[in-house]
Every structure is written in structure tokens, then in C-alpha cells.
PyMOL Python script that loads the backbone (N, CA, C, O; Angstrom):
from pymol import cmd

cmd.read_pdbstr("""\
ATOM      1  N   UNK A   1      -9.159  -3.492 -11.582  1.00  0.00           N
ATOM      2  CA  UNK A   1      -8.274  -2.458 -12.087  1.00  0.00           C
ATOM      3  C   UNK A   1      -7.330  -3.072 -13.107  1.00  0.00           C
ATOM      4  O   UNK A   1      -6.739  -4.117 -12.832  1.00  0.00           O
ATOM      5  N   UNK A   2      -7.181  -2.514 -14.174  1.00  0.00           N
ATOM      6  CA  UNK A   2      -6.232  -2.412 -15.126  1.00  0.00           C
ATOM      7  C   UNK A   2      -4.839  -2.294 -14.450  1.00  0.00           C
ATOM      8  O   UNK A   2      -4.543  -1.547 -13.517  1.00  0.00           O
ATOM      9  N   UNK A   3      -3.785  -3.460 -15.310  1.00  0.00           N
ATOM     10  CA  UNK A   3      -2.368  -3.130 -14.729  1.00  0.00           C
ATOM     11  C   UNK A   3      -2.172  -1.317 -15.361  1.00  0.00           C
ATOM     12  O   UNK A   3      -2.640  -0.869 -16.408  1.00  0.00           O
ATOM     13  N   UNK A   4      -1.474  -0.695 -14.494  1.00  0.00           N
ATOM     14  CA  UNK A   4      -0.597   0.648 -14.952  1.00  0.00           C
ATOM     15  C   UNK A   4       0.635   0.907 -14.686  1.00  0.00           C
ATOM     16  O   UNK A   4       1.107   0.406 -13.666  1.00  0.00           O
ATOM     17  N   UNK A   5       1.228   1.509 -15.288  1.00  0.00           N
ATOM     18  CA  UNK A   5       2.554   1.654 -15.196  1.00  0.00           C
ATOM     19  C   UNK A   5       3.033   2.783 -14.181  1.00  0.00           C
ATOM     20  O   UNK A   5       2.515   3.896 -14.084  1.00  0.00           O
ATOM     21  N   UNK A   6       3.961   2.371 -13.545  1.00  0.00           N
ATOM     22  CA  UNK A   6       4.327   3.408 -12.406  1.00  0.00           C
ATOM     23  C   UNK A   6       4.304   4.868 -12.713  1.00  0.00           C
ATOM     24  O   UNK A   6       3.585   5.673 -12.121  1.00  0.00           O
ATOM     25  N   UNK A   7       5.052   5.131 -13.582  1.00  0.00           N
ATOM     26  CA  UNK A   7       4.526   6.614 -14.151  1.00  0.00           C
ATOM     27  C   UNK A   7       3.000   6.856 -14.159  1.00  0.00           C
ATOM     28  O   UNK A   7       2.808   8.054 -13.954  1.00  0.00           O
ATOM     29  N   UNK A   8       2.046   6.301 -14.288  1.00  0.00           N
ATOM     30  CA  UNK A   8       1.056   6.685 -15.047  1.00  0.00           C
ATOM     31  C   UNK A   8       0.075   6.921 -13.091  1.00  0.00           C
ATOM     32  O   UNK A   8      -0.920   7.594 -12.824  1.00  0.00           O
ATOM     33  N   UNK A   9       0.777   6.209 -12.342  1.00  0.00           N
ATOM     34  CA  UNK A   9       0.125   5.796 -10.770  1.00  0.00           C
ATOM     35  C   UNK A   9       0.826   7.315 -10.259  1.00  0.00           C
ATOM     36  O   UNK A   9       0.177   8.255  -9.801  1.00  0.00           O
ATOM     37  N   UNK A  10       2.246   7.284 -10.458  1.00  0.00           N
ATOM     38  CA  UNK A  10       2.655   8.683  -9.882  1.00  0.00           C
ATOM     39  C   UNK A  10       2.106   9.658 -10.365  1.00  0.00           C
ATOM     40  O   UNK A  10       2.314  10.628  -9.637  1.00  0.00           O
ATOM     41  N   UNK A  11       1.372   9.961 -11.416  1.00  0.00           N
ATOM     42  CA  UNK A  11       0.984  11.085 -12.119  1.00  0.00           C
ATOM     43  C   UNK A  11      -0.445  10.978 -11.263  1.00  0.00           C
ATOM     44  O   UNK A  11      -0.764  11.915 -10.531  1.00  0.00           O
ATOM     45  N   UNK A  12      -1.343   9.724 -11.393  1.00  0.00           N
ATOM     46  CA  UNK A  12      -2.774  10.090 -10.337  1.00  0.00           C
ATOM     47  C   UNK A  12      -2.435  10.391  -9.031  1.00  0.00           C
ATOM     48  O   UNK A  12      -3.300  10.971  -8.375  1.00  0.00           O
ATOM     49  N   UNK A  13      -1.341  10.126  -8.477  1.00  0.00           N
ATOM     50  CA  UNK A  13      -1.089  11.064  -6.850  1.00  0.00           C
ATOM     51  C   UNK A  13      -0.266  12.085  -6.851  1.00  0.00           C
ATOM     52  O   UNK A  13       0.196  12.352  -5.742  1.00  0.00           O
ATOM     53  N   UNK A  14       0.231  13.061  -8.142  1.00  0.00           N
ATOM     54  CA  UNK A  14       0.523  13.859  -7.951  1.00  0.00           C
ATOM     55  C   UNK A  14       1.819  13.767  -7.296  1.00  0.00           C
ATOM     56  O   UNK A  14       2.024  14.523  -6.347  1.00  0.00           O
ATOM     57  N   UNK A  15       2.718  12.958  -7.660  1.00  0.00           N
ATOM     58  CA  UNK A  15       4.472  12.595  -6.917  1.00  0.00           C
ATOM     59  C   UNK A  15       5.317  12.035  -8.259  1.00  0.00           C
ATOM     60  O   UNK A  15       4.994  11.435  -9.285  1.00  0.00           O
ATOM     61  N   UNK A  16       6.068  12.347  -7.924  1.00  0.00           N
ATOM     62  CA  UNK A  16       7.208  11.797  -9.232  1.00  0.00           C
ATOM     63  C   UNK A  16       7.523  10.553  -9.355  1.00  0.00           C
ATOM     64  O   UNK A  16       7.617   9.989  -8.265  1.00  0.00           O
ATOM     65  N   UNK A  17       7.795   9.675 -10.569  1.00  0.00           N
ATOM     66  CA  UNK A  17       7.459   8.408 -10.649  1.00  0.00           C
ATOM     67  C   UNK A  17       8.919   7.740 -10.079  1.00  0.00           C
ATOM     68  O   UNK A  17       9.045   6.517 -10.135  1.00  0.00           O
ATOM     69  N   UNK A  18      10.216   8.730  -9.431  1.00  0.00           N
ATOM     70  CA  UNK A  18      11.049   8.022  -8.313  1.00  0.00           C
ATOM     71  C   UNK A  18      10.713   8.196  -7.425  1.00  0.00           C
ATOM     72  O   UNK A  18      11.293   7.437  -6.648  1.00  0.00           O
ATOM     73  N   UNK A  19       9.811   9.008  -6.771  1.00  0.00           N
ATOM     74  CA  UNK A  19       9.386   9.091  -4.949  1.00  0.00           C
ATOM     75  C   UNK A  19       8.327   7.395  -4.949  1.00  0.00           C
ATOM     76  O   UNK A  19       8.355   6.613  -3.999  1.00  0.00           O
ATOM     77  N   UNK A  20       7.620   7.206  -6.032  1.00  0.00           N
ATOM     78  CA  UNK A  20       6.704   6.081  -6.482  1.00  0.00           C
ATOM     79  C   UNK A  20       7.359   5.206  -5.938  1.00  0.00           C
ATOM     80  O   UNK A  20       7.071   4.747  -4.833  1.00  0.00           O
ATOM     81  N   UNK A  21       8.805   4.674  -6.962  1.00  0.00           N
ATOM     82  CA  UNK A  21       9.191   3.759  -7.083  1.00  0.00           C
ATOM     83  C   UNK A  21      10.086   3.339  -5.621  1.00  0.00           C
ATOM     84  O   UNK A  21      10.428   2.178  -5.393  1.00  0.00           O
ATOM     85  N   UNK A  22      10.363   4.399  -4.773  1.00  0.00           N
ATOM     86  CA  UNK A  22      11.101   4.595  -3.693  1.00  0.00           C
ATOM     87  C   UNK A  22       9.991   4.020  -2.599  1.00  0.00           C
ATOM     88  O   UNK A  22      10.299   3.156  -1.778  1.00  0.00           O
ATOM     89  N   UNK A  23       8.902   4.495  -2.668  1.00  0.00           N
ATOM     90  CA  UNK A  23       7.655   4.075  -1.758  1.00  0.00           C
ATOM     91  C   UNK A  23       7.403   2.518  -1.833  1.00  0.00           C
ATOM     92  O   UNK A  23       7.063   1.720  -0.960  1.00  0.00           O
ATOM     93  N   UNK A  24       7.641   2.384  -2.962  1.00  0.00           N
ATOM     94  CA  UNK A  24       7.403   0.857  -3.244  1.00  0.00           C
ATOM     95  C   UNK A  24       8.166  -0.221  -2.945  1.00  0.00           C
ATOM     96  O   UNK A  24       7.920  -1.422  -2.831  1.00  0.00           O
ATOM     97  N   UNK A  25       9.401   0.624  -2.811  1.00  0.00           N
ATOM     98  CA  UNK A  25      10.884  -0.598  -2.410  1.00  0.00           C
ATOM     99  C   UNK A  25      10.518  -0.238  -1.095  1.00  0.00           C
ATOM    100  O   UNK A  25      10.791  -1.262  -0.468  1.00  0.00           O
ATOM    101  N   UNK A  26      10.013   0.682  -0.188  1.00  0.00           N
ATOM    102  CA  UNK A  26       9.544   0.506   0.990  1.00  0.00           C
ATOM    103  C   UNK A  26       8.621  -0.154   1.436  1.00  0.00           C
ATOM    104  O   UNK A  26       8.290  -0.268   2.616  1.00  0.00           O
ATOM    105  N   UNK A  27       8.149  -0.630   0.504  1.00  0.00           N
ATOM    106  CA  UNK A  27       6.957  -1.740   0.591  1.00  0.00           C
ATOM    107  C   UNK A  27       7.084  -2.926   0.484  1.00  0.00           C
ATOM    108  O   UNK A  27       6.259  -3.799   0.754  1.00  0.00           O
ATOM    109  N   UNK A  28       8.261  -3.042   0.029  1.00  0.00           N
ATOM    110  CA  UNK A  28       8.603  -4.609  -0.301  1.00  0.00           C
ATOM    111  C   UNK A  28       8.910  -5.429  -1.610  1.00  0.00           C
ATOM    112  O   UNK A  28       9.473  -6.468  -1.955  1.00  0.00           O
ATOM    113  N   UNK A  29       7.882  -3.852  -2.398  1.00  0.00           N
ATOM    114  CA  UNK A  29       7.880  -4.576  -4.065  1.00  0.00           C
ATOM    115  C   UNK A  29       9.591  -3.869  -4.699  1.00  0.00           C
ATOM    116  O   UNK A  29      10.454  -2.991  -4.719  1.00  0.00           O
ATOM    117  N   UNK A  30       9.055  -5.168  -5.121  1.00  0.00           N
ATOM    118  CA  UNK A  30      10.484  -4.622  -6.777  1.00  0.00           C
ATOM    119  C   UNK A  30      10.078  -3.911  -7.704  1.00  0.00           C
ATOM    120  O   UNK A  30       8.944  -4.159  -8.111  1.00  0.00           O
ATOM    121  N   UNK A  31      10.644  -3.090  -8.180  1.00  0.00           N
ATOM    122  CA  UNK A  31      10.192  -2.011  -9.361  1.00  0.00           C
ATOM    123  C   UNK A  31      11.628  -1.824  -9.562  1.00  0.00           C
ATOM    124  O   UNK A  31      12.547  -1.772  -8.744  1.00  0.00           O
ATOM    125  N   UNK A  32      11.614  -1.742 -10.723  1.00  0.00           N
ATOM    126  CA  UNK A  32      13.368  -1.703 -11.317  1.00  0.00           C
ATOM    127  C   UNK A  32      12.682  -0.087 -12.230  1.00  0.00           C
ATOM    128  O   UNK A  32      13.466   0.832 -11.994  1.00  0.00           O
ATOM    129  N   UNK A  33      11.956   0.203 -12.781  1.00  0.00           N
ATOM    130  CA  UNK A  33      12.095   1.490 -13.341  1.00  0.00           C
ATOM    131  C   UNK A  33      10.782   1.722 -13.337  1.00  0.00           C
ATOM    132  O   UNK A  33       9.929   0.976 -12.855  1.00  0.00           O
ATOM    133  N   UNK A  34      10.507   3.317 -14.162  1.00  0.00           N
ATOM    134  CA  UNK A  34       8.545   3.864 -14.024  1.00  0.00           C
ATOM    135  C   UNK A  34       7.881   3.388 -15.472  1.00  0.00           C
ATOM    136  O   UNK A  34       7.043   4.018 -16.116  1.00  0.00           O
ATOM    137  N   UNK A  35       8.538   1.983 -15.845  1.00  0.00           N
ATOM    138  CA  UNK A  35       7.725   1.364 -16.683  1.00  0.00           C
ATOM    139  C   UNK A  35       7.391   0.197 -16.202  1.00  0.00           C
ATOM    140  O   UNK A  35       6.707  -0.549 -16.903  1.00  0.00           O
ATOM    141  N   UNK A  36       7.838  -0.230 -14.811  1.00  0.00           N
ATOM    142  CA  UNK A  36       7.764  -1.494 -14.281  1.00  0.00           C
ATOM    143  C   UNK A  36       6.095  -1.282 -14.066  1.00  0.00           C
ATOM    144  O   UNK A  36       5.661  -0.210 -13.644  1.00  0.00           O
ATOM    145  N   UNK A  37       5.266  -2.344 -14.379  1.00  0.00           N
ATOM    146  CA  UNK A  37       3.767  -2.445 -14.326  1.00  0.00           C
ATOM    147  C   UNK A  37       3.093  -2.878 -12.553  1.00  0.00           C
ATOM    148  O   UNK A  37       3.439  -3.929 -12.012  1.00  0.00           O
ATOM    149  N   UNK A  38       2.179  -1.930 -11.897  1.00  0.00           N
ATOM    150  CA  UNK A  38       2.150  -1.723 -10.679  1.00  0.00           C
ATOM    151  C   UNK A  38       0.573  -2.724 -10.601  1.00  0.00           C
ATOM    152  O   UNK A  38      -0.099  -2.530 -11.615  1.00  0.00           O
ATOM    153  N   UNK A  39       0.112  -3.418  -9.901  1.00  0.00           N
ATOM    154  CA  UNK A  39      -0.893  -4.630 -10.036  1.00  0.00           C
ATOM    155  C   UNK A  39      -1.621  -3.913  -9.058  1.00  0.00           C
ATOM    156  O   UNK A  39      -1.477  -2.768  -8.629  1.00  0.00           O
ATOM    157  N   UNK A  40      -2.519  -4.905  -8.759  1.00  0.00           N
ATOM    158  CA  UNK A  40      -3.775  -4.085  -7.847  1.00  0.00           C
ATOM    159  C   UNK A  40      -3.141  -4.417  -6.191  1.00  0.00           C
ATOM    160  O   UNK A  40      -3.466  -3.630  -5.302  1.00  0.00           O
ATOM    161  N   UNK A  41      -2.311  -5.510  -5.884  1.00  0.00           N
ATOM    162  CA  UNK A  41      -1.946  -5.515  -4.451  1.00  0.00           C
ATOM    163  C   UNK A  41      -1.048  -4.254  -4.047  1.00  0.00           C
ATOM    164  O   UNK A  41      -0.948  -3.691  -2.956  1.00  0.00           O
ATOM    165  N   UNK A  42      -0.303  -3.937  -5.517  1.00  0.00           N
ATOM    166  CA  UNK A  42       0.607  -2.748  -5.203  1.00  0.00           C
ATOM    167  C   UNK A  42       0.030  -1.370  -5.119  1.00  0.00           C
ATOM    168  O   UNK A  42       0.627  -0.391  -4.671  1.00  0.00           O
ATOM    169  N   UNK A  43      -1.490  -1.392  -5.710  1.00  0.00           N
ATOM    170  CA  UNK A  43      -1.743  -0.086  -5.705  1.00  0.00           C
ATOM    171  C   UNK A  43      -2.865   0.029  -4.235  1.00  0.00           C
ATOM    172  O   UNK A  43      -3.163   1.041  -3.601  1.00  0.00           O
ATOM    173  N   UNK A  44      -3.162  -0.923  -4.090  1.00  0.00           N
ATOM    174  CA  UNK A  44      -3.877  -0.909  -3.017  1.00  0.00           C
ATOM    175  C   UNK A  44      -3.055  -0.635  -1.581  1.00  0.00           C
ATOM    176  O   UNK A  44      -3.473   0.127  -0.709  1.00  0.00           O
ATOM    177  N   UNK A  45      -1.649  -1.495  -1.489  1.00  0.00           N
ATOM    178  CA  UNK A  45      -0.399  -0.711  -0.795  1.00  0.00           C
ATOM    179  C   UNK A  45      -0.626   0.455  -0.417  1.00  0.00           C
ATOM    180  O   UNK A  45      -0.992   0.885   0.677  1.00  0.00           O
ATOM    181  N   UNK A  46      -0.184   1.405  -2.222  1.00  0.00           N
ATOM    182  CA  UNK A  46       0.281   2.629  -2.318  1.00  0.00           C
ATOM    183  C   UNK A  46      -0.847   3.465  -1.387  1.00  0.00           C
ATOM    184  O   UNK A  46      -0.785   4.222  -0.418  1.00  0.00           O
ATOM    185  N   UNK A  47      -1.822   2.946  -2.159  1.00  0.00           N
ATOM    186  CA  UNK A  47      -3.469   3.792  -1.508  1.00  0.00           C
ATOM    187  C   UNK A  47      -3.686   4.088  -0.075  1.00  0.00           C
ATOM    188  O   UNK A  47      -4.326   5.074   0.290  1.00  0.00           O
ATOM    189  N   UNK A  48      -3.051   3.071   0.894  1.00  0.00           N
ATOM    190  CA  UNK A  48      -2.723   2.615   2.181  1.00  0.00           C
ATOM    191  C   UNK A  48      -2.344   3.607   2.643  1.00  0.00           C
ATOM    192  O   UNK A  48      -2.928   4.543   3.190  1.00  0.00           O
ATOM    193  N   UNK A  49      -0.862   3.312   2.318  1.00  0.00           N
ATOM    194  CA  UNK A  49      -0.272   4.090   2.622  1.00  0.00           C
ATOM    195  C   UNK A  49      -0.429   5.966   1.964  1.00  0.00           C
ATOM    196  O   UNK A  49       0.500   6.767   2.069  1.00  0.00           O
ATOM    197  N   UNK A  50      -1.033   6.118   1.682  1.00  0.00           N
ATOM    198  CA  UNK A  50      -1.395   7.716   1.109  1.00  0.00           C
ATOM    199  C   UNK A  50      -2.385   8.544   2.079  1.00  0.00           C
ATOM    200  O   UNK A  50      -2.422   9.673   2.568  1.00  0.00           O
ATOM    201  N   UNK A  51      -3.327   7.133   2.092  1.00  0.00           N
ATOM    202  CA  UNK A  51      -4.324   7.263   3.354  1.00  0.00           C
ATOM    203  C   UNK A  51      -3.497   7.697   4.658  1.00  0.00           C
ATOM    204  O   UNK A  51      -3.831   8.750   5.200  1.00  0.00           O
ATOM    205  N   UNK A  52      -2.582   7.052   5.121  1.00  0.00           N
ATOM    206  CA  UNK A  52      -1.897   7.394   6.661  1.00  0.00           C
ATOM    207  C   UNK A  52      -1.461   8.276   6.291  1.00  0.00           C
ATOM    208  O   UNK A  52      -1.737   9.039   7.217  1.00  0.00           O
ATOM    209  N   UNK A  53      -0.910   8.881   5.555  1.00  0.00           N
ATOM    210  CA  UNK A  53      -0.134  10.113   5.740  1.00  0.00           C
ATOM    211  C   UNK A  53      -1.161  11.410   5.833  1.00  0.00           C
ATOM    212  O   UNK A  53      -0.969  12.545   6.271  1.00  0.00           O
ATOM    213  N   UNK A  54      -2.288  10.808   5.267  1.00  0.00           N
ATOM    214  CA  UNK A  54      -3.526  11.952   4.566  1.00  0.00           C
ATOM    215  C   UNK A  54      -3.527  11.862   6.358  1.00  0.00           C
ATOM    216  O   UNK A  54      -2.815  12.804   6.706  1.00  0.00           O
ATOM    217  N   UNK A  55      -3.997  11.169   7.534  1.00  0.00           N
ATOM    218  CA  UNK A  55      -4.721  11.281   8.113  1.00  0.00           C
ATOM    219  C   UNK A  55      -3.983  11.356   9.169  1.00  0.00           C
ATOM    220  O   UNK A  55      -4.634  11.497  10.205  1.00  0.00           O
ATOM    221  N   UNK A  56      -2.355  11.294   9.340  1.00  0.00           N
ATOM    222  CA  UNK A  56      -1.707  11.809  10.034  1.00  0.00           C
ATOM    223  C   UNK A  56      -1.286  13.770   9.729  1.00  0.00           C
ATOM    224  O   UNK A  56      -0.910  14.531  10.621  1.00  0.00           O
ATOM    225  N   UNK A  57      -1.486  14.130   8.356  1.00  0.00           N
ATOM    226  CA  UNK A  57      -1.606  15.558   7.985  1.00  0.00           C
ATOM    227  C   UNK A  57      -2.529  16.164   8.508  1.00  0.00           C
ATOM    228  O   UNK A  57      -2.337  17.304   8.930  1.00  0.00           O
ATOM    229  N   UNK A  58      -3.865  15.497   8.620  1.00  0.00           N
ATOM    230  CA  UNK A  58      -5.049  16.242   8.989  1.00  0.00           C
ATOM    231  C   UNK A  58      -4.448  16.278  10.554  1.00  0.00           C
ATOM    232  O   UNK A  58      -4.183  17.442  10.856  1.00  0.00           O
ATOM    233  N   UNK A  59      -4.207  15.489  11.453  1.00  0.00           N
ATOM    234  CA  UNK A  59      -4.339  15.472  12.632  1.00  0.00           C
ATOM    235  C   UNK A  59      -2.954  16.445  13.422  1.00  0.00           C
ATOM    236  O   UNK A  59      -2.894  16.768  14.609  1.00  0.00           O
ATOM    237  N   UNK A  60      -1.779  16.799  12.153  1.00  0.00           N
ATOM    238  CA  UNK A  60      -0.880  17.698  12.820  1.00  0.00           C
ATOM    239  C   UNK A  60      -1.805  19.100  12.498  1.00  0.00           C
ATOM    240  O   UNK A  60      -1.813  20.027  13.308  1.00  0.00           O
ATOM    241  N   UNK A  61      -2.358  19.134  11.592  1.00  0.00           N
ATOM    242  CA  UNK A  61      -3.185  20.289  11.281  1.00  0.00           C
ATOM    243  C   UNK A  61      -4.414  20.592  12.556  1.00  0.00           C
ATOM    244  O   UNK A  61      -4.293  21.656  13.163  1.00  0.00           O
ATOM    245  N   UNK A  62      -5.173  19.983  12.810  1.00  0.00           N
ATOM    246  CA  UNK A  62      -6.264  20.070  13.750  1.00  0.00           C
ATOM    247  C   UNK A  62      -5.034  20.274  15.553  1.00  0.00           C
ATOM    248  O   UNK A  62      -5.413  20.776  16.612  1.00  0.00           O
ATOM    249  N   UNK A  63      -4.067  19.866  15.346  1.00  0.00           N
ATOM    250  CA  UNK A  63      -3.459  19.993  17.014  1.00  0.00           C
ATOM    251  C   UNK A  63      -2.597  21.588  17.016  1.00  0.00           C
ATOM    252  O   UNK A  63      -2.283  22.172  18.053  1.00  0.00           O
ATOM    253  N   UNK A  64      -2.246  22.231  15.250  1.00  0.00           N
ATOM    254  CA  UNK A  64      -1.543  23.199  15.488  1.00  0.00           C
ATOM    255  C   UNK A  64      -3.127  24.384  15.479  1.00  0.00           C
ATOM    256  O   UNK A  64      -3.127  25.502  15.994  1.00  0.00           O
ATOM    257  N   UNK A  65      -3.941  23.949  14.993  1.00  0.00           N
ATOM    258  CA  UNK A  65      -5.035  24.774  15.475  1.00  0.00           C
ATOM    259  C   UNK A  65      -5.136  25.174  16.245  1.00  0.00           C
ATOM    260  O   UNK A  65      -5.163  26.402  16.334  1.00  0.00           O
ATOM    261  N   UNK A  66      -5.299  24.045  17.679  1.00  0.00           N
ATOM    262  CA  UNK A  66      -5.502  23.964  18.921  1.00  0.00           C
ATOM    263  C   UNK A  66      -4.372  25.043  19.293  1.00  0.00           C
ATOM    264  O   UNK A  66      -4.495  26.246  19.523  1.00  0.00           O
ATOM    265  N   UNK A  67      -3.385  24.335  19.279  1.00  0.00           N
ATOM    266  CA  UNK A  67      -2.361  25.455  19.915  1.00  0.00           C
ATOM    267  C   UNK A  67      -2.435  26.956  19.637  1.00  0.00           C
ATOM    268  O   UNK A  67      -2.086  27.733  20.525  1.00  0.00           O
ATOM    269  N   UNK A  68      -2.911  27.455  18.344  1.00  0.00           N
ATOM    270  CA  UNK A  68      -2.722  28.561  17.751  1.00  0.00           C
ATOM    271  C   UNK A  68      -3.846  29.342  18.505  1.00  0.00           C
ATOM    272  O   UNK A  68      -3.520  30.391  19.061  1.00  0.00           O
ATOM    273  N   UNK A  69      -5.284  28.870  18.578  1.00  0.00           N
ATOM    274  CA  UNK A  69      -6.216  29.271  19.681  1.00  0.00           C
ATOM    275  C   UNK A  69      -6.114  29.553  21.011  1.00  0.00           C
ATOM    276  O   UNK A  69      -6.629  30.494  21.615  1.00  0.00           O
ATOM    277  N   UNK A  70      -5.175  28.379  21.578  1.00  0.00           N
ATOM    278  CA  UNK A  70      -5.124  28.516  22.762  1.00  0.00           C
ATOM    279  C   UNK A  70      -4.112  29.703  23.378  1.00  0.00           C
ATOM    280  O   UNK A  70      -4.114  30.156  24.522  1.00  0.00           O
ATOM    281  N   UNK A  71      -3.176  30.090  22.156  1.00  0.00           N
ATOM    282  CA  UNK A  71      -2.086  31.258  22.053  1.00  0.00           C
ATOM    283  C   UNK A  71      -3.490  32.601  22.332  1.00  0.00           C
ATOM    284  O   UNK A  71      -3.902  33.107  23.376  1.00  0.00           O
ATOM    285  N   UNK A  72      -3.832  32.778  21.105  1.00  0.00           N
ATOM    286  CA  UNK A  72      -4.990  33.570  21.002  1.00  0.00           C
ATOM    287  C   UNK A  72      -5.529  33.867  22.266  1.00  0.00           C
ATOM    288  O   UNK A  72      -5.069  34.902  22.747  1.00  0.00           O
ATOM    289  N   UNK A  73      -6.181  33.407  22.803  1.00  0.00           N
ATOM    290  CA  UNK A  73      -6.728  33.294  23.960  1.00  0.00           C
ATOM    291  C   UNK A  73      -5.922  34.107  25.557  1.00  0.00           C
ATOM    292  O   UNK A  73      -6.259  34.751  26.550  1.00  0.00           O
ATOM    293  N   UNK A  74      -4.781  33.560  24.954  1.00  0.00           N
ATOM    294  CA  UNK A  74      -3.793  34.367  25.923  1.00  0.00           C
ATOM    295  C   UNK A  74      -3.456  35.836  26.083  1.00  0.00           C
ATOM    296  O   UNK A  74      -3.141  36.432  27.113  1.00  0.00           O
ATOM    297  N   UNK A  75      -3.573  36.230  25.014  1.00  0.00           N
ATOM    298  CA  UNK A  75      -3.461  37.511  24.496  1.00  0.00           C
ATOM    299  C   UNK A  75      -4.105  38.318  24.423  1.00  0.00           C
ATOM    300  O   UNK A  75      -3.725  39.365  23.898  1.00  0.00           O
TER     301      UNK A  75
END
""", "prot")
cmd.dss("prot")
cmd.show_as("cartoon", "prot")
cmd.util.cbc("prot")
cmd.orient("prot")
């Protein structure tokens, strides 16, 4: 992968290039602004972490199912 610039990483996930740069100081990296250049350990991070959230979303989604059926059912 090509270095990219934080702006250009927030724009492929669809988040603003301060939620980016905020994710990233949660990560450990330094990024001083959304021109600071994001490397492949950082995007592989980001990716990481996009993944858990993806797959903690799916799984509040699949349990309010459950519940919403099991309402159903009652009724």
C-alpha cells in the first residue's frame, strides 16, 4: 500500500478526518493533523479496529432480533 494521507483514509471509511485522527491517538499513533501521512501498520490498526466494531454491530443487531421475536411470539 501506498502511504495516504489521513483525510484521504477517512474519506475510504466514510468518518471525518478528526474522528480518524482521534482513533489513532487511541491507538497509540501520533498524527498532529489530516495531512499527517498514515503507513500500512496504521492502516492495518484502523482496519482492525473497524472490523470489531463491524462485528460487534452485527451481533447487537442479531440479539435485538432475538428479542423482538421472542416479544412477537408473546402476543
Amino acid at each position: 500500500m501506498e502511504n495516504k494521507r489521513v483525510y484521504q483514509v477517512a474519506k475510504e471509511f466514510h468518518i471525518s478526518s478528526e474522528a480518524l485522527i482521534s482513533m489513532l491517538r487511541d491507538l497509540k499513533f501520533e498524527t498532529k493533523s489530516h495531512m499527517s501521512v498514515v503507513d500500512e501498520k496504521m492502516f492495518t490498526s484502523i482496519k482492525t479496529q473497524f472490523d470489531k466494531q463491524h462485528d460487534a454491530a452485527i451481533k447487537d443487531i442479531q440479539k435485538k432480533k432475538k428479542i423482538t421475536e421472542a416479544i412477537r411470539k408473546k402476543i
